[in-house]
Structure formats: structure tokens, C-alpha cells
C-alpha positions as CSV (number, residue, x, y, z in Angstrom):
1,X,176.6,221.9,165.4
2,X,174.3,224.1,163.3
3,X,175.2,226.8,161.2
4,X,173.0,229.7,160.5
5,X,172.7,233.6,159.0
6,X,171.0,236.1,160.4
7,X,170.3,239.9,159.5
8,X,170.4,242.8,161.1
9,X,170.1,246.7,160.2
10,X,173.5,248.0,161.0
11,X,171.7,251.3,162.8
12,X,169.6,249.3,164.8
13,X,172.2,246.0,165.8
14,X,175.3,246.1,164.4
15,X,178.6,243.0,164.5
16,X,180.2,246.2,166.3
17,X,177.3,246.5,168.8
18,X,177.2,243.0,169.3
19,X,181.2,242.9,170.2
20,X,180.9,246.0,172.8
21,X,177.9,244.5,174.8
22,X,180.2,241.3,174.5
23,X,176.3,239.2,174.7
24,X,173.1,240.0,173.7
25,X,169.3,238.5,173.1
26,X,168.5,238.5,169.1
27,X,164.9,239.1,169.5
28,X,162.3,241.1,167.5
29,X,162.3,238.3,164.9
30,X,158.7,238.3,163.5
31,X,158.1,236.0,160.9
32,X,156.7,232.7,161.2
33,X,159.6,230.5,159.5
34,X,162.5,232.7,160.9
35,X,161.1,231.9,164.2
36,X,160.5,227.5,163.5
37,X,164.2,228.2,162.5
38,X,165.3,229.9,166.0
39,X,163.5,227.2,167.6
40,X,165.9,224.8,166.1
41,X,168.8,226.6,167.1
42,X,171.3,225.3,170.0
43,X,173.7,226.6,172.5
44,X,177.1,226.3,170.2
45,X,175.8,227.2,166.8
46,X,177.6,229.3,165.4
47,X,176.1,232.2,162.6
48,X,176.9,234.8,160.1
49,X,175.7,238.3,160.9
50,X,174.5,239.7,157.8
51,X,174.3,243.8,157.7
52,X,170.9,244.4,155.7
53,X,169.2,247.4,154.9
54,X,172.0,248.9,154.2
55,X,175.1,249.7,151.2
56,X,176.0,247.9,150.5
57,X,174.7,244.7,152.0
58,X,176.6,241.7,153.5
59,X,178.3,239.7,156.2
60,X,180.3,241.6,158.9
61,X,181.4,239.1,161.0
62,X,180.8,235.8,163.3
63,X,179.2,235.1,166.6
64,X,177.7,232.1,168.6
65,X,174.5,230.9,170.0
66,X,175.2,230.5,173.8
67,X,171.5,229.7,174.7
68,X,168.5,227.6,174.0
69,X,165.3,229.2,172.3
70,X,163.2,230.9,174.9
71,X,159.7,233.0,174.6
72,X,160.5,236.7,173.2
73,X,158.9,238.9,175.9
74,X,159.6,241.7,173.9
75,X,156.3,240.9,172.1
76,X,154.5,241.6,175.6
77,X,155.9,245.7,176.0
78,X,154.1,248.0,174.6
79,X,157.3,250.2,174.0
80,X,159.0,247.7,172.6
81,X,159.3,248.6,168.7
82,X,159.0,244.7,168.5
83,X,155.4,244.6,170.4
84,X,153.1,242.0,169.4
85,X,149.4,243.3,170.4
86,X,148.2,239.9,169.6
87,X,150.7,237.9,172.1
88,X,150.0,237.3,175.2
89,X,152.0,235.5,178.5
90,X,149.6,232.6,177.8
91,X,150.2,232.4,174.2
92,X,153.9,233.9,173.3
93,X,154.9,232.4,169.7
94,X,157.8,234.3,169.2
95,X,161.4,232.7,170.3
96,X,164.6,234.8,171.1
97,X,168.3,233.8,171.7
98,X,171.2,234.8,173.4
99,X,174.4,235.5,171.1
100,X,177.8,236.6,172.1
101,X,180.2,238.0,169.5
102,X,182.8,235.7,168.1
103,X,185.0,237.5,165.0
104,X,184.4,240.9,162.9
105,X,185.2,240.3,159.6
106,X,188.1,243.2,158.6
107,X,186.0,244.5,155.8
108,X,181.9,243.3,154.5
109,X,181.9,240.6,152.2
110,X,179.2,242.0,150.1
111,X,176.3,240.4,148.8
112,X,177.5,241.5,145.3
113,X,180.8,239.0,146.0
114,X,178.4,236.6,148.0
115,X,176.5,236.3,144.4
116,X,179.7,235.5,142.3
117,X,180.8,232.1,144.7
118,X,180.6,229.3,143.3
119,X,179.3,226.5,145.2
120,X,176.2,228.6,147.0
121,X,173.5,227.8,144.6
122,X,171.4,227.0,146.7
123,X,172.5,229.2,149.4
124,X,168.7,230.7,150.9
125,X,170.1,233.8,151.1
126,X,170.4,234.2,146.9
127,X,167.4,233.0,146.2
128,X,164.5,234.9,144.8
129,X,162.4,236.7,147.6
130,X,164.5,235.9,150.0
131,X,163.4,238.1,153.0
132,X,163.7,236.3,156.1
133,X,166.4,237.6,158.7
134,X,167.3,234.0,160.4
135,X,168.4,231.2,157.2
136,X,170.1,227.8,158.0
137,X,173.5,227.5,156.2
138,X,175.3,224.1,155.5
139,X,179.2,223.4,156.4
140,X,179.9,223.7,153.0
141,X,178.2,227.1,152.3
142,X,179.8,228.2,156.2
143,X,183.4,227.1,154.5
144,X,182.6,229.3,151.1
145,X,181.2,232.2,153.3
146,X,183.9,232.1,155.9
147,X,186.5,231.5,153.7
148,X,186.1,234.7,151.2
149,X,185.2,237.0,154.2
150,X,188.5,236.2,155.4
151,X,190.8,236.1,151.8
152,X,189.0,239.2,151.0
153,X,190.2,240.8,154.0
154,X,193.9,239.7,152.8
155,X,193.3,241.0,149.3
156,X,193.3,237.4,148.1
């Protein structure tokens, strides 16, 4: 099993939104190394949805990867706020998954608390220019992570 992070704007996809539809495609992802990581994703994996673009910032909760990397046709509609004019069926290099919605954290562990663990040095998230919305995490970062989102909810 893999562990991973991904981000999403709370207004657009939220860990709420993600709960009421029960299962859902994470698509839209346009960025070349947030994509190589989808395509090493599996059914199982489990990842930590990230709120961004929002305050404050952080993780909201847990779901799971229930399917294998397929191509993103979302980059073929022209409606589609994720349209890729330079895609095509012939060459599609953007990857999607399908997630299903796992646990909601009872309140954000913020990125301002993320910053203060120890033992997440070299957690991607923290480190300088940091943009991308999909991020591998280890166990031992998962454990941290998990961990504090839950004691935090506890008042621990």
C-alpha cells in the first residue's frame, strides 16, 4: 500500500463533497509530476485530502483509491474548466482516479500545526515551492499526520 496527499479547493471539492457523493473521479490534475505520481497510484492506497486555497489551510480528512490510473477525458470537453486544447483521444497525458471517502477529520489539522511535527522534515508538502496537488507520503509521515489530526480532535 501507498500513501499519498492530495489538494483540493474546499469550494470546488471538498472531504464533505467527497463523503456525500460517497465516490468520485479526482481529475483536473494538470501538472506533469502530479500526474507520473497518479500514475503510480493503486486501487487500496489510501490519501490525505488537503483543503488548499483556503484559511486556513490543511488536512480534512481520509479517503481511498478504489481504481487504477485511467486517461482524464475531462481534458477532451471544451466545458470542462479542466480542458486541455492540446489533448487529444490519440494523445491524452493526463491520468484520473477514482476515490471514495473514508474518514472526516472532526476539525482541520492546519498546515500551521502540520509545520510544528516533528519527524516531517522531509515531508513534500513543507518544503519550499511546494505546489503540486498529488505528493507521496511515507508510513511514517501517514502515522505523524494521522495521528495529530485525530489527538487534535480530542484536545490532546
Amino acid at each position: 500500500m501507498h500513501y499519498w496527499l492530495m489538494k483540493s479547493e474546499p469550494d470546488v471539492f471538498s472531504i464533505g463533497d467527497l463523503k456525500a457523493a460517497k465516490r468520485a473521479p479526482w481529475d483536473g490534475v494538470r501538472n506533469y509530476q502530479a500526474r507520473n505520481n497518479i500514475e503510480q497510484m493503486h486501487a487500496g492506497d489510501l490519501f490525505l485530502f488537503y483543503h488548499s486555497s483556503c484559511k486556513p489551510p490543511g488536512l480534512a480528512g481520509v479517503g481511498e483509491i478504489v481504481s487504477e490510473p485511467y486517461p482524464d477525458r475531462a481534458a477532451l470537453d471544451p466545458s470542462s474548466p479542466y480542458h486541455d486544447p492540446k489533448a487529444t483521444a490519440e494523445k491524452l497525458p493526463w491520468k484520473a482516479v477514482d476515490v471514495c471517502f473514508r474518514e472526516a477529520f472532526d476539525q482541520l489539522l492546519s498546515l500551521e500545526t502540520i509545520r510544528t511535527l516533528p519527524g516531517l522534515e522531509g515531508l513534500a508538502l513543507l518544503k519550499k515551492a511546494s505546489r503540486l496537488s498529488v505528493m507521496p507520503v511515507t508510513a511514517e509521515q501517514w502515522e505523524i499526520l494521522v495521528g495529530a489530526a485525530r489527538s487534535a480532535a480530542l484536545g490532546a
